[in-house]
GUMI-536460 format. One record per residue (C-alpha): x, z, y; residue number from 0. Coordinates in pm, whole numbers, plus 50000, padded with zeros to 5 digits. Layout:
BEGIN
<site px="X" pz="Z" py="Y" num="NUM"/>
...
This chain:
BEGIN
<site px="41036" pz="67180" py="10578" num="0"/>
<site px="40940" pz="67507" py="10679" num="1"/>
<site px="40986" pz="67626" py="11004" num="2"/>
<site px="41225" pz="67985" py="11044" num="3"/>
<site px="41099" pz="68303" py="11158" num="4"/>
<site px="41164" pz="68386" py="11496" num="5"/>
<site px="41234" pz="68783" py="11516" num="6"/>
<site px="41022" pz="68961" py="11806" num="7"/>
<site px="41137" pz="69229" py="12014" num="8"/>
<site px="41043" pz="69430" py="12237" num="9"/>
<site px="41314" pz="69503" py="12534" num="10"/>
<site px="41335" pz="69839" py="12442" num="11"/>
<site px="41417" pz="69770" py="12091" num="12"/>
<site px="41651" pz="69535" py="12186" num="13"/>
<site px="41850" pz="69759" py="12385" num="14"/>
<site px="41845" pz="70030" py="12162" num="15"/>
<site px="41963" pz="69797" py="11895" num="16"/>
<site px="42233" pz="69643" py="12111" num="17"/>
<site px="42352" pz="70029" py="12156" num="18"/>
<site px="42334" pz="70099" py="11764" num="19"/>
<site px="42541" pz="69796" py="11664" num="20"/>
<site px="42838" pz="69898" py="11904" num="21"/>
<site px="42810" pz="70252" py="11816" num="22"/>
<site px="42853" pz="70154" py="11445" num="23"/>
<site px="43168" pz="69963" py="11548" num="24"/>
<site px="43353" pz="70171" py="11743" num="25"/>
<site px="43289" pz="70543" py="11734" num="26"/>
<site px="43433" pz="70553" py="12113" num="27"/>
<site px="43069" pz="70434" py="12188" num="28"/>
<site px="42828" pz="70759" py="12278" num="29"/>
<site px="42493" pz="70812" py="12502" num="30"/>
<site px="42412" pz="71086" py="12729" num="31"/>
<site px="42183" pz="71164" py="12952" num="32"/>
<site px="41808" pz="71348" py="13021" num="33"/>
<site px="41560" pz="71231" py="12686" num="34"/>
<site px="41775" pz="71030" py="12494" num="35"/>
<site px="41768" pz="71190" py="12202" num="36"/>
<site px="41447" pz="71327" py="12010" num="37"/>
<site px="41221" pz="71122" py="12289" num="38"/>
<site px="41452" pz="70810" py="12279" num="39"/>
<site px="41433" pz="70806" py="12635" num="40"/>
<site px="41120" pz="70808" py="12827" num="41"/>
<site px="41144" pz="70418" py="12853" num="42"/>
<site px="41245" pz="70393" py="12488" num="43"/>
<site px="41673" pz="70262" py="12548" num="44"/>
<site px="41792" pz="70485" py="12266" num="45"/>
<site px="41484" pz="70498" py="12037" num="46"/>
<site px="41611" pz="70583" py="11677" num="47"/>
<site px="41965" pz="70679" py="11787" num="48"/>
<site px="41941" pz="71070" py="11729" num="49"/>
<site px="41846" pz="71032" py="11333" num="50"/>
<site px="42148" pz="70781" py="11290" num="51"/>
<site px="42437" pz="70933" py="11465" num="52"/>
<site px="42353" pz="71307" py="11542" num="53"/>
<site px="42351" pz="71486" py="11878" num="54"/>
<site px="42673" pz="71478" py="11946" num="55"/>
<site px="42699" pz="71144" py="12006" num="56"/>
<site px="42341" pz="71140" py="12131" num="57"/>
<site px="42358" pz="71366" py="12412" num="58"/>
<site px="42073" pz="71521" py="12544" num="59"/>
<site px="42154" pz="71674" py="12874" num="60"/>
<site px="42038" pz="71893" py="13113" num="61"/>
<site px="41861" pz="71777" py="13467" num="62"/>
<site px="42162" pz="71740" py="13640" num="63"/>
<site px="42263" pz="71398" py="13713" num="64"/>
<site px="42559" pz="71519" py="13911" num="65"/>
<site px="42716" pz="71671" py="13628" num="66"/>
<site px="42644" pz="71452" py="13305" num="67"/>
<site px="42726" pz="71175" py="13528" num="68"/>
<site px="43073" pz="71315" py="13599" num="69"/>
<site px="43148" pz="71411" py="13233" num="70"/>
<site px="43046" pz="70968" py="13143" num="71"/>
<site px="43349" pz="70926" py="13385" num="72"/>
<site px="43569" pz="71195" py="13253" num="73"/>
<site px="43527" pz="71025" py="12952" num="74"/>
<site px="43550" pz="70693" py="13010" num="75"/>
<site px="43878" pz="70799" py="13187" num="76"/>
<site px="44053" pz="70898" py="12848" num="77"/>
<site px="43908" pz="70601" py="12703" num="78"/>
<site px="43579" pz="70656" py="12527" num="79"/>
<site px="43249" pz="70428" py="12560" num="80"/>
<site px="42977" pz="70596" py="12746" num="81"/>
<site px="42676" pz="70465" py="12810" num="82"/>
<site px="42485" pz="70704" py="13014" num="83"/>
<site px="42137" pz="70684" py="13138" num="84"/>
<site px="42045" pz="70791" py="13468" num="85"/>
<site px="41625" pz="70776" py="13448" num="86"/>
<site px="41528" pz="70656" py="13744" num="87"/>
<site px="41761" pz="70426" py="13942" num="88"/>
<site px="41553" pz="70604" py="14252" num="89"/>
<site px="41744" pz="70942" py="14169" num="90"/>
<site px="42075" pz="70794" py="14257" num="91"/>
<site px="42109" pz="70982" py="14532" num="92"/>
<site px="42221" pz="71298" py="14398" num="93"/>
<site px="42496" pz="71174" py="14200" num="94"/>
<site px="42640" pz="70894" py="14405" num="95"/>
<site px="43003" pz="71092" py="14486" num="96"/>
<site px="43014" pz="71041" py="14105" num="97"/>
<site px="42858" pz="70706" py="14093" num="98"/>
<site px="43051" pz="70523" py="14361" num="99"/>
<site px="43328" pz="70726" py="14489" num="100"/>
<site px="43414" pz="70841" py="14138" num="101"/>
<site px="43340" pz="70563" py="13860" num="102"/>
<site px="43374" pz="70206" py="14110" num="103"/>
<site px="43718" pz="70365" py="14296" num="104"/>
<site px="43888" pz="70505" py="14059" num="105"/>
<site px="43979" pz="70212" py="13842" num="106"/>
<site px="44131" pz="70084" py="14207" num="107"/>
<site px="44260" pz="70392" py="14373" num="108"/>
<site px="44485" pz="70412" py="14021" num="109"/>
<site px="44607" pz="70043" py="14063" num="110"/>
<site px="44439" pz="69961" py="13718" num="111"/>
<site px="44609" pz="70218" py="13561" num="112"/>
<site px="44294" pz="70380" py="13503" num="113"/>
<site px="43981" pz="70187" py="13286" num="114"/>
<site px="43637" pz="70277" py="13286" num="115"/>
<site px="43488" pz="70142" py="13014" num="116"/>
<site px="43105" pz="70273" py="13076" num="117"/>
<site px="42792" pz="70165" py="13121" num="118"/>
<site px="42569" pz="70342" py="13378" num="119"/>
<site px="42208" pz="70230" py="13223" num="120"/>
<site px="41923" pz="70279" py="13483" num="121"/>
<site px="41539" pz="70183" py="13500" num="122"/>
<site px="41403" pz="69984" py="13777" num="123"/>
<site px="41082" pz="69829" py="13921" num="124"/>
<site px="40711" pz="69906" py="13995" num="125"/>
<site px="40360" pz="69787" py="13959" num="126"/>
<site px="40287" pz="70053" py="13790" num="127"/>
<site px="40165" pz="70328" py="14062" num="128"/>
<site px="40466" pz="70599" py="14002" num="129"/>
<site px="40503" pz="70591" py="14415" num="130"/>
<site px="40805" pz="70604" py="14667" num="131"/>
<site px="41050" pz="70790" py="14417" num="132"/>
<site px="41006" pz="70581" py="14104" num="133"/>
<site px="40976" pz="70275" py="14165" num="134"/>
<site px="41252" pz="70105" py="14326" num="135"/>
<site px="41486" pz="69826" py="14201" num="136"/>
<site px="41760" pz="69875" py="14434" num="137"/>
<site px="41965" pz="69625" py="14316" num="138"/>
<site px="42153" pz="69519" py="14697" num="139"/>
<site px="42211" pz="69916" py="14683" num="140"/>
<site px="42452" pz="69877" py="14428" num="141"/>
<site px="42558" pz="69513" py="14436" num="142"/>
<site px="42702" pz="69588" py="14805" num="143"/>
<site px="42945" pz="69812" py="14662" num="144"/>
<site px="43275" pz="69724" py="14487" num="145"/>
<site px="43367" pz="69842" py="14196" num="146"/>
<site px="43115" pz="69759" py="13948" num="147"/>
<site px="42944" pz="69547" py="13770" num="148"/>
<site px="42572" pz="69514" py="13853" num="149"/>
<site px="42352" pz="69373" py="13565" num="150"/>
<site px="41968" pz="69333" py="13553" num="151"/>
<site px="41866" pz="69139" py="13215" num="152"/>
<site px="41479" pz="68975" py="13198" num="153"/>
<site px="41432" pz="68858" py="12832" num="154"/>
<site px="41511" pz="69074" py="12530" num="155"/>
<site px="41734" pz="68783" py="12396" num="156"/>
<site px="41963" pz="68885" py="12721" num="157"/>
<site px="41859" pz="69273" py="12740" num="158"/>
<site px="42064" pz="69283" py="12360" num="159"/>
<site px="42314" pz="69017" py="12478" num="160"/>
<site px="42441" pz="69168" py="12806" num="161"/>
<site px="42442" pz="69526" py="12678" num="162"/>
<site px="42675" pz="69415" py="12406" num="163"/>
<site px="42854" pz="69272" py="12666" num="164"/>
<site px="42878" pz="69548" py="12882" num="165"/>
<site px="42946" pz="69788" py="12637" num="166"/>
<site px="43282" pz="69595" py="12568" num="167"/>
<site px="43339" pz="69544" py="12966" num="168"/>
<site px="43678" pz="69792" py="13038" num="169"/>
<site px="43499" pz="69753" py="13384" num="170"/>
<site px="43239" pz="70007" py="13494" num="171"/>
<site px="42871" pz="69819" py="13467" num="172"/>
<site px="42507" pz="69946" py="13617" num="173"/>
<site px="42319" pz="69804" py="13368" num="174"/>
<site px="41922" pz="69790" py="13513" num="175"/>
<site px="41641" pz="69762" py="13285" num="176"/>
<site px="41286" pz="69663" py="13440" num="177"/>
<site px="41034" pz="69941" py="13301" num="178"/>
<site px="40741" pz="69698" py="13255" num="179"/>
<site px="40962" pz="69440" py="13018" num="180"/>
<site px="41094" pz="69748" py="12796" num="181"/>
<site px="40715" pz="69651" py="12628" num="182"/>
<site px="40614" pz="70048" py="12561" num="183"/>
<site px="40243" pz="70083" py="12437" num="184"/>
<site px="40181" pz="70329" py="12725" num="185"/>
<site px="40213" pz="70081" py="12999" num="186"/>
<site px="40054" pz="69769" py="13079" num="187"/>
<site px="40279" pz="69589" py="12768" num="188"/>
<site px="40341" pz="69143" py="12887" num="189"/>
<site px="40342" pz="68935" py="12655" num="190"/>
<site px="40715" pz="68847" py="12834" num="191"/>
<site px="40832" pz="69189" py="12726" num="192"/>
<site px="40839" pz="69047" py="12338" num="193"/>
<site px="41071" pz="68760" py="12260" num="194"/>
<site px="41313" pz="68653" py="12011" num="195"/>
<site px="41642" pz="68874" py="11920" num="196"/>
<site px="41884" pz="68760" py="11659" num="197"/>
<site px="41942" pz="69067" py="11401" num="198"/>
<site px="42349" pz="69043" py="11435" num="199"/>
<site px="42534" pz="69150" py="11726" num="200"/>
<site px="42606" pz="68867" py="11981" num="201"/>
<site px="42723" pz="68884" py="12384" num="202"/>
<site px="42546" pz="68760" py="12687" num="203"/>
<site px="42782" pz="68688" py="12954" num="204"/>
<site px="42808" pz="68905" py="13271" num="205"/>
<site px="42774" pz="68725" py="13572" num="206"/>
<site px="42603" pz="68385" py="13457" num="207"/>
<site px="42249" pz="68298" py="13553" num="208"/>
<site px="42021" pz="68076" py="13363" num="209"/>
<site px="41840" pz="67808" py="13425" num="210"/>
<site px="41473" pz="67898" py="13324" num="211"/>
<site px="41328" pz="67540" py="13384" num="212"/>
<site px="41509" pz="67235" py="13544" num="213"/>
<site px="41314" pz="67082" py="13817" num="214"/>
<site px="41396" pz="66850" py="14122" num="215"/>
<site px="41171" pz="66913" py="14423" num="216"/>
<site px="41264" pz="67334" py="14500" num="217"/>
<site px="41488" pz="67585" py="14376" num="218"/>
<site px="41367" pz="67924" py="14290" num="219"/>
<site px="41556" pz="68220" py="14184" num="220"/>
<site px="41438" pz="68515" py="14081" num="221"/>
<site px="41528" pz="68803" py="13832" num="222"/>
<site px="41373" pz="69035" py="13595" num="223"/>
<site px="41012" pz="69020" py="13726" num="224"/>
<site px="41024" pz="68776" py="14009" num="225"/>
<site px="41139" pz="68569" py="13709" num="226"/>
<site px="40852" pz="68557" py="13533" num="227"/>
<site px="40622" pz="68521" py="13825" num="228"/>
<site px="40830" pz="68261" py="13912" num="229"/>
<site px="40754" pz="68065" py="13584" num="230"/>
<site px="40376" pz="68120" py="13624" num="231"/>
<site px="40433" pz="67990" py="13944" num="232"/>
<site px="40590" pz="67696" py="13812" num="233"/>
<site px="40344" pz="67607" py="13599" num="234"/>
<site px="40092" pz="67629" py="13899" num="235"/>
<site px="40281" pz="67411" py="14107" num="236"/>
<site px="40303" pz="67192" py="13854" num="237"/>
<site px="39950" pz="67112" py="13883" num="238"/>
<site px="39984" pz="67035" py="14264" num="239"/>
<site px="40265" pz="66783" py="14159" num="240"/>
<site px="40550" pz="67006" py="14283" num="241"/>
<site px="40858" pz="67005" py="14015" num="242"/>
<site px="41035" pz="67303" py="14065" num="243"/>
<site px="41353" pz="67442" py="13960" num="244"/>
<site px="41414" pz="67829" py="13825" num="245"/>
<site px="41683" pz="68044" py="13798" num="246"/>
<site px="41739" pz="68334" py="13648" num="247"/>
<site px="41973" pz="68532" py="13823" num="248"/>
<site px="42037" pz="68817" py="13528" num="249"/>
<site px="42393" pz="68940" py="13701" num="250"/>
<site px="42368" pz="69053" py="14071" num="251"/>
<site px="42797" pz="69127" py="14062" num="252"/>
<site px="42926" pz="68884" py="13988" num="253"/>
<site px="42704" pz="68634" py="14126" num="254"/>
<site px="42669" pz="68301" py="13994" num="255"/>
<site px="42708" pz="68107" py="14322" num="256"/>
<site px="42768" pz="67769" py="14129" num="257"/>
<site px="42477" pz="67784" py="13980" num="258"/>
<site px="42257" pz="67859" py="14274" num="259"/>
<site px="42468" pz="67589" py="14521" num="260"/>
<site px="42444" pz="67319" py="14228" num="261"/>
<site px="42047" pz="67326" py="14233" num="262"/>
<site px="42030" pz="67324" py="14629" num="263"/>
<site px="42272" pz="66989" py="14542" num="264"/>
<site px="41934" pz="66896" py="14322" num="265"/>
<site px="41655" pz="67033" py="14502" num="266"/>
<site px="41723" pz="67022" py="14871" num="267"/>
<site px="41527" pz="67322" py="14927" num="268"/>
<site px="41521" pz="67712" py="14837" num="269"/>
<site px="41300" pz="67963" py="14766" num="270"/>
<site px="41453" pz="68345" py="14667" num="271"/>
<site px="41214" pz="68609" py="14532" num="272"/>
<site px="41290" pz="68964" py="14492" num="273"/>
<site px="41137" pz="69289" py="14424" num="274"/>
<site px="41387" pz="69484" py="14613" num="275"/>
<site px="41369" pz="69531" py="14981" num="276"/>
<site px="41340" pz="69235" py="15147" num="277"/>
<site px="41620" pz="69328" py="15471" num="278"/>
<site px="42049" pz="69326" py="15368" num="279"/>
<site px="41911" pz="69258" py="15020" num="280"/>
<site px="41993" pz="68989" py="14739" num="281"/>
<site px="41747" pz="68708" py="14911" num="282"/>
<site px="41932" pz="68776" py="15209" num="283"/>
<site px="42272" pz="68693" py="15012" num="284"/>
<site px="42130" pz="68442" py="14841" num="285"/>
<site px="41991" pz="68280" py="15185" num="286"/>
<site px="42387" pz="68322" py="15305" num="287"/>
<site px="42483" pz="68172" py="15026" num="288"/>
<site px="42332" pz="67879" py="15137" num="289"/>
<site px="42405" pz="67828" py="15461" num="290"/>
<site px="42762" pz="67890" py="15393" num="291"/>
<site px="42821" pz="67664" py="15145" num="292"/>
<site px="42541" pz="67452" py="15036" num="293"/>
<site px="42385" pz="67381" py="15451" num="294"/>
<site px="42398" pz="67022" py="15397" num="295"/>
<site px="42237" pz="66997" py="15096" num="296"/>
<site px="41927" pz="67188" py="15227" num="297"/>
<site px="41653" pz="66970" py="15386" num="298"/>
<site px="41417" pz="67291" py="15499" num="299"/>
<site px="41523" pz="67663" py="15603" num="300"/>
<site px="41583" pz="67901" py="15290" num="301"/>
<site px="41236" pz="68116" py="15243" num="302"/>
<site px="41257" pz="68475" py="15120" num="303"/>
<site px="40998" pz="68639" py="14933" num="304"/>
<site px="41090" pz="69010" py="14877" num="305"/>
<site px="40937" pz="69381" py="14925" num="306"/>
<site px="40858" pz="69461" py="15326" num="307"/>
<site px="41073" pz="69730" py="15452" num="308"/>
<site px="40851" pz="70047" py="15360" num="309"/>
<site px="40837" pz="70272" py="15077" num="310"/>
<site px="40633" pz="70156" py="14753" num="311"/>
<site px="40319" pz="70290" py="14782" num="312"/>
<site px="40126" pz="70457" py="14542" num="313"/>
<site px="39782" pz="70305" py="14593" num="314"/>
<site px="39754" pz="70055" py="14383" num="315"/>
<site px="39606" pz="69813" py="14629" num="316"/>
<site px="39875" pz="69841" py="14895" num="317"/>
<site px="40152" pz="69838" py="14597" num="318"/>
<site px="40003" pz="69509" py="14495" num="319"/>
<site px="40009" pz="69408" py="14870" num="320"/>
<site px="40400" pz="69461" py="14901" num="321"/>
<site px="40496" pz="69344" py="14587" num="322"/>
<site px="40580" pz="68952" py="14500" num="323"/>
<site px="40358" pz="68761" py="14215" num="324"/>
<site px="40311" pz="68438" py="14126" num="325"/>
<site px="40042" pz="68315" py="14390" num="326"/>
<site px="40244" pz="68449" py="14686" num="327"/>
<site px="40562" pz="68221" py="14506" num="328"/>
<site px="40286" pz="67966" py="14487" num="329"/>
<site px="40199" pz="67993" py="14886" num="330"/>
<site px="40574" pz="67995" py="14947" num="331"/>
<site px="40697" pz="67703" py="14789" num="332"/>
<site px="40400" pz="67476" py="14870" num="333"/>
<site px="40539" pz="67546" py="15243" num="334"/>
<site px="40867" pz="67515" py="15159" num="335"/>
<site px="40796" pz="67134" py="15006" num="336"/>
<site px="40591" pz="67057" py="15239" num="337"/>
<site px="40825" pz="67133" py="15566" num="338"/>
């Protein structure tokens, strides 16, 4: 009996096919923002788009987050779909009246009276020597804020998945793709950036992380790219005789505390790894987390693994310095097991 196909994607065809299946069902569904159109968007989200459905709903805009921003809410207001890109997650700044007194209050301030159904689609991450201004994550930044939804998808199998998801979501979602798993030719492409992606639509859920690999001697979370170091890592350990446990987190809001307190249940110990900032970030919730609810289950202190508190450089030495991989996950958990 022959074996079936698997279908390979790359993340950013996965995304931008997740976006053209909802667009073809519901013509509520419409992209704006800076390059989305003819380019596809610099990290290739909407690739294709522009020749199916036409520019106006493919929306190149001007540079002026503030503004195209505003219009996705507007819109989303009188009940349209919009899934707008903001480029860099690092140029939140200038828009976040929109962003977070705008789109994550107003759904509240109205008493629910008021949906918006949009996705705010962002890029994130580094490794890649853009410097201080493009290469954040940020993902605390936003999760510490209510209001919204706060997504950030590793495989393409869950990049297609949870867009279709939040598409549908009447809730407002930051949807956070990592740059180096979109798989573009012009960047260092991982062979983690391909995977498989069924051809028909299907839904991801928001909020639920996945177990990666079950294990029974530490628990490691991680997300996006701290996943997949985390699975080298694994492997690694492996060899030492260390059976570890990962999780991938995929959904910072809502968080999937069961998950997490169910493997410290299994584990006894916990190791978080992020490539956001390492202080009032997600390993720092995470490490709460813990103590709160799952203290007696721990036989070690919770170890974080995240980004020092300085800007990423651009040198690519002392960005490799500040940012987590596998052998510093490696170092980590050895201690961990070993305390």
């Amino acid at each position: 009996m022959e074996k079936t196909k698997q279908r390979l994607l790359t993340g950013n065809k996965a995304l931008s096919e997740a976006i053209r299946l909802e667009m073809e069902k519901d013509e509520n569904v419409f992209v704006l923002g800076e390059d989305v159109g003819e380019y596809g968007g610099i990290f290739g989200s909407t690739e294709g788009l522009l020749k199916q459905f036409g520019p106006e709903r493919i929306m190149d805009t001007p540079i002026s987050e503030t503004a195209f921003i505003g219009a996705a809410v507007g819109a989303a207001s009188e009940g349209m779909r919009p899934i707008v890109e903001l480029m860099f997650v690092d140029f939140f700044g200038v828009t976040m009246d929109q962003i977070y007194n705008h789109m994550a209050k107003i759904p509240y301030m109205s008493g629910g009276n008021v949906k918006l159904p949009m996705v705010l689609m962002t890029a994130v991450g580094g490794g890649y020597n853009d410097a201080a201004q493009h290469s954040q994550t940020l993902y605390s930044t936003f999760g510490h804020l209510p209001g919204m939804k706060v997504v950030a998808p590793t495989t393409p199998y869950d990049l297609k998945g949870m867009m279709t998801s939040a598409i549908r979501d009447d809730n407002p979602v930051v949807f956070m793709f990592h740059k180096t798993l979109q798989g573009l030719g012009w960047m260092d492409q991982l062979d983690t950036s391909i995977g498989h992606v069924p051809e028909e639509a299907y839904t991801v859920p928001l909020g639920k992380a996945k177990v990666v690999k079950e294990g029974t001697d530490v628990t490691i979370v991680g997300l996006q790219m701290t996943t997949h170091f985390g699975m080298e890592a694994v492997k690694k350990l492996e060899e030492q005789g260390i059976n570890a446990e990962l999780i991938d987190l995929r959904s910072i809001v809502p968080l999937d505390r069961e998950t997490i307190l169910q493997s410290i249940k299994k584990t006894h110990r916990l190791l978080v790894v992020d490539e956001d900032y390492k202080s009032f970030g997600v390993t720092a919730e995470i490490a709460a987390l813990a103590a709160e609810e799952g203290l007696y289950d721990l036989e070690a202190p919770v170890k974080r693994l995240a980004i020092p508190d300085v800007p990423i450089p651009y040198s690519r030495p002392m960005e490799q310095f500040v940012l987590p991989n596998a052998e510093k996950i490696v170092e980590e958990a050895i201690k961990l097991v070993n305390e």
